[in-house]
N, C-alpha and C positions, 0 to 999 in steps of 0.2 A: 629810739636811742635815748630821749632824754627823760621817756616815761621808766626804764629799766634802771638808769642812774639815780635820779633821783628813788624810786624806791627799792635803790641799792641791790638792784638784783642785775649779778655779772655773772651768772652761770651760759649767758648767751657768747661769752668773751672765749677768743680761744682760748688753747693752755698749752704747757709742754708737750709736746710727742703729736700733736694735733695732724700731722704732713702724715706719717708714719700712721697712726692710727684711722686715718680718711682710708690709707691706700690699703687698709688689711680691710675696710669695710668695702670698695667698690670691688677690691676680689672675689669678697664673700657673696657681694650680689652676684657676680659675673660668672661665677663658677657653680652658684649656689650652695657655697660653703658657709659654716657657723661664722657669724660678725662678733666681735670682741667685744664683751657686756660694754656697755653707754649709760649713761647719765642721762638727766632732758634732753639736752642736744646730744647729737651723734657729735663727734667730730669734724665732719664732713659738712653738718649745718654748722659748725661754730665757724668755721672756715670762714663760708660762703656770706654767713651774718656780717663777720668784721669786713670782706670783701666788697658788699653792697654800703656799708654803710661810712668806708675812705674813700668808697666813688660817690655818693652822696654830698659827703660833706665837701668836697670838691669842688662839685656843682655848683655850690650853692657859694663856696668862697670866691670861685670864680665867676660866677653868674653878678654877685655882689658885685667885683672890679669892672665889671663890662657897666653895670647899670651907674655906679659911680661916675664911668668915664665920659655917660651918654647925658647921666640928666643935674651935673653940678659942675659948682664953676672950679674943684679940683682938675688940675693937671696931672695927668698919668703919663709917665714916660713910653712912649709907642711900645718899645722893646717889653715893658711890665704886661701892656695890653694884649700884645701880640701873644707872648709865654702865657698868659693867663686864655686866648681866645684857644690855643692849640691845646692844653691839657683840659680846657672846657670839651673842647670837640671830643677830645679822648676820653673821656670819663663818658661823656654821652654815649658814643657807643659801646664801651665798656657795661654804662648800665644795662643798656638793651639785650647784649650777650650775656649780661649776668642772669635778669631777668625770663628770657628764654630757656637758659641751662635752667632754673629755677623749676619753671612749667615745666620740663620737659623733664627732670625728674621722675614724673608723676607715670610716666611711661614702665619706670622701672615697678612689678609688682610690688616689691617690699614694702615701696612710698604709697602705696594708694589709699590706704587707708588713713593719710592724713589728711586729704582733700573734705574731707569734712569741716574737720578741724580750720580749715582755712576760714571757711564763714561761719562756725561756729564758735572757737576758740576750745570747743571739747575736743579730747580723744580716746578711742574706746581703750576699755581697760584692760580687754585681752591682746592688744596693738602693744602698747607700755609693758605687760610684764615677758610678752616677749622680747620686744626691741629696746627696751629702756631699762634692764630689769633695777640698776641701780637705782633710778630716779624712783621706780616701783619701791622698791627695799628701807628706804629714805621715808616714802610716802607711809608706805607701811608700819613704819618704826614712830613714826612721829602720832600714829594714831594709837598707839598704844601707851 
């Protein structure tokens, strides 16, 4: 998150119609109808990005309040500990569910061809100008 910020790249952020445009894309899979040209991210990744990364940051604010409470000589009022230890617990398995629907993706053909990409950072190029054709068109234009 904070590598994409600073070098100001929010194309991972979602955007207007994001809800709308996921549900014309897992149709498209489900049915194996045409999906609605995408940009880098599908919609459905932009989602899923902001998704993991409010249960993240979660974690870690309230992971913060638990380790405060344990190892300084701050007083935390029970009631702050307690709301903070229950949306910790919630965000935790929230991660894990996020992170399975993640993998499990991969299940879907459309997605497989990005598993590469996962320990590569590449993706192939006939993958993009099908499924990305915008980001392809963009890419395209800027080389010219």
């Amino acid at each position: 998150m904070f590598v994409h910020f600073f070098n100001k790249e929010f194309d991972a952020l979602p955007k207007r119609g994001d809800v709308k445009e996921s549900w014309k894309i897992i149709k498209a899979m489900m049915t194996n109808g045409e999906e609605p040209p995408s940009e880098k991210y599908l919609a459905v990744q932009r989602l899923a990005y902001i998704a993991i990364a409010v249960t993240v940051l979660s974690l870690v604010i309230t992971g913060l309040i638990k380790v405060v409470k344990n190892v300084s000589d701050l007083s935390i009022p029970n009631s702050i500990v307690s709301i903070s230890t229950a949306i910790h617990n919630i965000a935790t398995v929230a991660l894990v569910v996020l992170l399975v629907a993640h993998l499990a993706a991969f299940i879907i053909k459309a997605n497989r061809k990005l598993l590469p990409g996962m320990f590569t950072g590449y993706v192939d190029e006939e993958y993009v100008k099908h499924r990305h054709i915008l980001w392809y068109k963009k890419i395209k234009d800027k080389q010219k």
